[in-house]
C-alpha positions as CSV (number, residue, x, y, z in Angstrom):
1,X,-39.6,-46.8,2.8
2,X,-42.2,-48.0,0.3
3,X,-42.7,-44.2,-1.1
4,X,-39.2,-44.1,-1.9
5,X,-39.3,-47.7,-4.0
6,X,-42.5,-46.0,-5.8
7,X,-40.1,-42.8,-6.6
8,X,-37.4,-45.1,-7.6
9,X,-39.7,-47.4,-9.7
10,X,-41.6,-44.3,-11.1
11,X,-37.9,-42.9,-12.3
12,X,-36.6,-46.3,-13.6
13,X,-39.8,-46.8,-15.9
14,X,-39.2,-43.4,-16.9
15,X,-35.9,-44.1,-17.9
16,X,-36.9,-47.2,-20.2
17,X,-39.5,-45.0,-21.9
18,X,-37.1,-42.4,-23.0
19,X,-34.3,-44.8,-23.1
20,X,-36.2,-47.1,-25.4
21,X,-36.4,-43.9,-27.3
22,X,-33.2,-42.3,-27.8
23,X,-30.7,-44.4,-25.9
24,X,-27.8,-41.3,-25.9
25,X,-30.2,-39.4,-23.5
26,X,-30.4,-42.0,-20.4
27,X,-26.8,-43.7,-21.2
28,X,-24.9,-40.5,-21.7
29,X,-22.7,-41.7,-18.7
30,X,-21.3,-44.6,-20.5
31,X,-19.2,-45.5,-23.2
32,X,-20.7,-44.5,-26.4
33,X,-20.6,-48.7,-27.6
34,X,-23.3,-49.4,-24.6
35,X,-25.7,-46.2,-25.8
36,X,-27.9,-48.8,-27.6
37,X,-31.7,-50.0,-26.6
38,X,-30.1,-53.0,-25.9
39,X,-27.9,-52.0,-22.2
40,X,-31.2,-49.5,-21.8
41,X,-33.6,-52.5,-21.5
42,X,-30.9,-54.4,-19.3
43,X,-30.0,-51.4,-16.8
44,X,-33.7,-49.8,-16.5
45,X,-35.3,-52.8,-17.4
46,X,-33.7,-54.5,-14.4
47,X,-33.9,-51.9,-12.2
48,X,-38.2,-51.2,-12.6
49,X,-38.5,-54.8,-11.9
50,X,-36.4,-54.8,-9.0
51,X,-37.6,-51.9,-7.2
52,X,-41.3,-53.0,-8.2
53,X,-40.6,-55.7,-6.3
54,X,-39.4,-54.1,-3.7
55,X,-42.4,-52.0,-3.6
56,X,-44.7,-55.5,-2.8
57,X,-42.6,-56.4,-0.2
58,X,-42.4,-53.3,1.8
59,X,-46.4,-52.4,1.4
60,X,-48.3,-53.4,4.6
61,X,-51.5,-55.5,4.4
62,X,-54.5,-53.5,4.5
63,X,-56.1,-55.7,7.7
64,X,-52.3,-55.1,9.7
65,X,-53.1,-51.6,8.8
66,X,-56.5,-51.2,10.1
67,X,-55.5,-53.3,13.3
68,X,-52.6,-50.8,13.8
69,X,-55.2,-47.9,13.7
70,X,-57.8,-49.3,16.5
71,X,-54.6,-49.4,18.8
72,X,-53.4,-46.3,18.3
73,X,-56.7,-44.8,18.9
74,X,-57.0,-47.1,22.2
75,X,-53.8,-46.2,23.4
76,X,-54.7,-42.4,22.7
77,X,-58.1,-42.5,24.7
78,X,-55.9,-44.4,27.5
79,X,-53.4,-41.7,27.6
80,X,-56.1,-38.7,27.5
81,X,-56.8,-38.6,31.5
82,X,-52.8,-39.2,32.1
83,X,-52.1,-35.7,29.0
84,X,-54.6,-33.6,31.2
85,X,-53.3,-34.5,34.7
86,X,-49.9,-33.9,33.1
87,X,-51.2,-31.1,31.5
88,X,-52.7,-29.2,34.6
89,X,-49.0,-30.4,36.4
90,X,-47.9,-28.4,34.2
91,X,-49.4,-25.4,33.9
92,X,-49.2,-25.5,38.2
93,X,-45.5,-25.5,37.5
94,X,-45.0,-23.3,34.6
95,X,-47.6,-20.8,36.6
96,X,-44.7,-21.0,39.9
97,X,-41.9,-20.7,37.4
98,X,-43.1,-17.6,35.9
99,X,-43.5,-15.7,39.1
100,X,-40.0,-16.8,40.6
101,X,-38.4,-15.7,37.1
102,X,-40.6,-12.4,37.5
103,X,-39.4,-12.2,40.9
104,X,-35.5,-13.2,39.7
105,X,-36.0,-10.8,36.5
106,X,-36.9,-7.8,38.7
107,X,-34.5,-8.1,41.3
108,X,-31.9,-8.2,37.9
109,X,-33.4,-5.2,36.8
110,X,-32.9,-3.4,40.2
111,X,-29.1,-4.7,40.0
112,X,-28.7,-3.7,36.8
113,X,-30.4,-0.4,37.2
114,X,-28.0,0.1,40.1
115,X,-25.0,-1.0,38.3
116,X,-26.0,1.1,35.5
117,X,-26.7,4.3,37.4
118,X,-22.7,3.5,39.4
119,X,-21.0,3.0,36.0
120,X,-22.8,6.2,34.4
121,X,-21.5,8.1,37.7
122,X,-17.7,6.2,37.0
123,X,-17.9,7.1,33.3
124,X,-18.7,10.7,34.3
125,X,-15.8,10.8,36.7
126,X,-13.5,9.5,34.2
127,X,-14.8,11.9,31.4
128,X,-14.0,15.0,33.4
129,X,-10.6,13.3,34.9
130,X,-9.7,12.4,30.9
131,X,-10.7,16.0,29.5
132,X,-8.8,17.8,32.4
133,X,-5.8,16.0,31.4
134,X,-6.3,16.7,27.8
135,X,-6.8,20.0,28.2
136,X,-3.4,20.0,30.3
137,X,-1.8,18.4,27.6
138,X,-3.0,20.6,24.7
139,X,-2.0,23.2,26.6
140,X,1.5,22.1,26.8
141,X,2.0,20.9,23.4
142,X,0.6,24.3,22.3
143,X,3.6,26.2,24.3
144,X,5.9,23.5,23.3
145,X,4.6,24.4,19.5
146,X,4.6,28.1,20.2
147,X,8.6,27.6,21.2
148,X,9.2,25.5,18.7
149,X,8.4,28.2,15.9
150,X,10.1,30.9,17.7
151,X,13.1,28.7,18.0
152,X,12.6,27.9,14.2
153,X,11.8,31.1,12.9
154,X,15.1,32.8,15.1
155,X,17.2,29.7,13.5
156,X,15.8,30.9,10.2
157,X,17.0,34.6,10.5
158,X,19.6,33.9,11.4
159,X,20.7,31.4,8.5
160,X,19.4,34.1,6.1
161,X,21.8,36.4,7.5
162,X,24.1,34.5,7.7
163,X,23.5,33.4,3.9
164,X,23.6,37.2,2.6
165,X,26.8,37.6,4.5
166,X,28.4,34.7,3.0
167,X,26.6,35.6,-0.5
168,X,28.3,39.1,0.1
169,X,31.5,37.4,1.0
170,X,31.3,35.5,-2.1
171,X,30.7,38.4,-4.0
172,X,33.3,40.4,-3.3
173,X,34.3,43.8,-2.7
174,X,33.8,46.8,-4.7
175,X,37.3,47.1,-6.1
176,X,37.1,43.0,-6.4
177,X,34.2,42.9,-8.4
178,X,35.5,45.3,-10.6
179,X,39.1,43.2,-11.2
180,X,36.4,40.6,-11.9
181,X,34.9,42.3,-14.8
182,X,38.1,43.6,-16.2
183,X,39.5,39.7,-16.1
184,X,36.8,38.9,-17.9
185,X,37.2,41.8,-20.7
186,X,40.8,41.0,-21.1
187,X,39.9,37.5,-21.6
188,X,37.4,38.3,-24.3
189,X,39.8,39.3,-26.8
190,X,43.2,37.6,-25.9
191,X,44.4,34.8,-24.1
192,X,46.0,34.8,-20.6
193,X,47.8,32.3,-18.3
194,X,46.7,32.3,-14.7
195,X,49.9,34.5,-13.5
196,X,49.7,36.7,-16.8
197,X,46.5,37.7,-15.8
198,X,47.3,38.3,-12.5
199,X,49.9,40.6,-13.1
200,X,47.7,42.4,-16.0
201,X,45.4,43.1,-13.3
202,X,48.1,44.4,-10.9
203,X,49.5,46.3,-13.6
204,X,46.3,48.1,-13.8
205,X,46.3,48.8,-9.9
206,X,44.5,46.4,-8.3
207,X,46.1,44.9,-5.5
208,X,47.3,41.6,-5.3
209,X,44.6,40.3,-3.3
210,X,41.8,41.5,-5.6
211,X,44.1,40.3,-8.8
212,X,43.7,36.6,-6.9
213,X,40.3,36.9,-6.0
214,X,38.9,38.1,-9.7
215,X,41.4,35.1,-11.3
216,X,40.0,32.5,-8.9
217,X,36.4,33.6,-9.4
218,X,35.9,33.6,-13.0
219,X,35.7,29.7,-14.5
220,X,38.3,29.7,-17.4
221,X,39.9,26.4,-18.7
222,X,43.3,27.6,-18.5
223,X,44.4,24.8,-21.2
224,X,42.1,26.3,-23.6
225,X,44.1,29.5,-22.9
226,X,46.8,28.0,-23.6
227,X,45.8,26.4,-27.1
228,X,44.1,29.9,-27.9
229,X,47.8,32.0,-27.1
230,X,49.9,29.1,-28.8
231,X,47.6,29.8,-31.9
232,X,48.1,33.9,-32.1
233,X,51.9,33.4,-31.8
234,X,51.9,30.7,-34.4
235,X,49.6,32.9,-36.4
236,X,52.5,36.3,-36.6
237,X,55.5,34.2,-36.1
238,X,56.6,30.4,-36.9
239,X,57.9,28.3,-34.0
240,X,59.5,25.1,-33.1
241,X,57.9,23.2,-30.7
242,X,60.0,23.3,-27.9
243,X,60.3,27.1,-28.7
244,X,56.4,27.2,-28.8
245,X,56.4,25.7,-25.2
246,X,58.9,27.8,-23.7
247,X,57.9,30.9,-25.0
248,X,54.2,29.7,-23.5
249,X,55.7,28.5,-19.9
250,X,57.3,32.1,-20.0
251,X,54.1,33.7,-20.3
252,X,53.3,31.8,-17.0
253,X,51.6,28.4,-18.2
254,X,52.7,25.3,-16.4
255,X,54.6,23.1,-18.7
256,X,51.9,20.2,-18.9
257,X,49.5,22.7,-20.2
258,X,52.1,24.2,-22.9
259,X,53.0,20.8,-24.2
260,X,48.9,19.9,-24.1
261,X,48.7,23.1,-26.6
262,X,51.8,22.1,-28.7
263,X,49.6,18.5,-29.0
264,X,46.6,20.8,-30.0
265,X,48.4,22.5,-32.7
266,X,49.9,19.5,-34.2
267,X,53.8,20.5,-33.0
């Protein structure tokens, strides 16, 4: 205890010294109104004596300190004979204890060796029992693959084929995709209602059926055709507009569409 007062009193006399000094150093903690020479002295000051003090009272008197030594030395000599009895006790013991944990560790060791050489022989077991069954298994995810693509690749013929059919379907036959072609002449230099082209095409010799099949497979905005036919009347002839729109339903558009082209036109 009396080393740490002598720290704490070597610290505290520090603290005056510089604080005596530069006050802002030691007081940095406290209010800037208290960082004066003045509450150093009275804080350090204080504290030097006080643990100085301290120091005194704590030190032991040189004769209590001699006296303290001659018995400790007494009572060591007295316990010398007691250590060595104790001593060779114990080595007796420790001597006995190592041979029955030499005795206890090899009889572990033989366990363990045995256990050992059982679990290598149950690993073993289990290894060729595990790699059996995965080699069944691989096996029968590989056939299970194998169908699998067959299945896959006789699906996928036969979606192809059945693609080009419907592609052929959709294409038409010869004589359709020729009505085709000749729909989309005609409608490259005049205008045509749905029917009116129809029966241009049957005029022409194709059968109905073809007619219907080139007029449904083209993409015409029939409207359009409509606004384009009202315009080359109105441009060789002058016409009201309800004439306009019956002589446009007579060419076979409906009357929604032949009004729509009178609205065009500005009838």
């Amino acid at each position: 205890m009396d080393n740490l007062f002598v720290l704490l009193f070597l610290i505290s006399t520090l603290a005056l010294i510089i604080g005596l000094i530069k006050p802002n150093i030691v007081l940095s903690w406290s209010p800037a109104a208290k960082r004066n020479r003045k509450y150093v002295a009275m804080y350090f000051g204080i504290a030097t004596v006080v643990f100085f003090t301290l120091i005194g009272l704590t030190t032991p008197p040189a004769s209590e300190s001699a006296v303290k030594s001659e018995q400790i030395e007494l009572e060591n000599e007295s316990q010398t004979e007691k250590e060595k009895e104790e001593a060779k006790k114990e080595a007796e013991d420790q001597a006995k204890k190592e041979a029955e944990d030499q005795a206890k560790k090899e009889a572990e060791d033989q366990a363990k060796k045995e256990a050992e050489d059982q679990a290598k022989k149950e690993a073993e077991e289990q290894a060729k029992k595990e790699a059996e069954e995965r080699a069944k298994k691989e096996a029968e995810e590989q056939a299970k693959k194998a169908a699998e693509e067959q299945a896959k690749k006789a699906a996928e013929e036969q979606a192809k084929k059945a693609a080009e059919e419907q592609a052929k379907k959709a294409a038409g036959t010869v004589s359709q995709q020729q009505a085709v072609r000749m729909a989309e002449d005609y409608l490259d230099y005049t205008a045509f209602s749905k029917s009116g082209l129809i029966e241009q095409l049957v005029f022409e010799g194709f059968s109905n059926e073809d007619a219907v099949f080139a007029v449904e497979k083209i993409n015409v905005d029939w409207r359009e055709q409509a606004v384009k036919m009202a315009e080359d009347y109105l441009d060789y002839s002058s016409f009201s507009r309800s004439g306009l729109i019956q002589q446009l339903v007579f060419e076979g558009f409906s009357n929604e569409d032949a009004n729509y082209a009178a609205n065009s036109l500005g009838l």
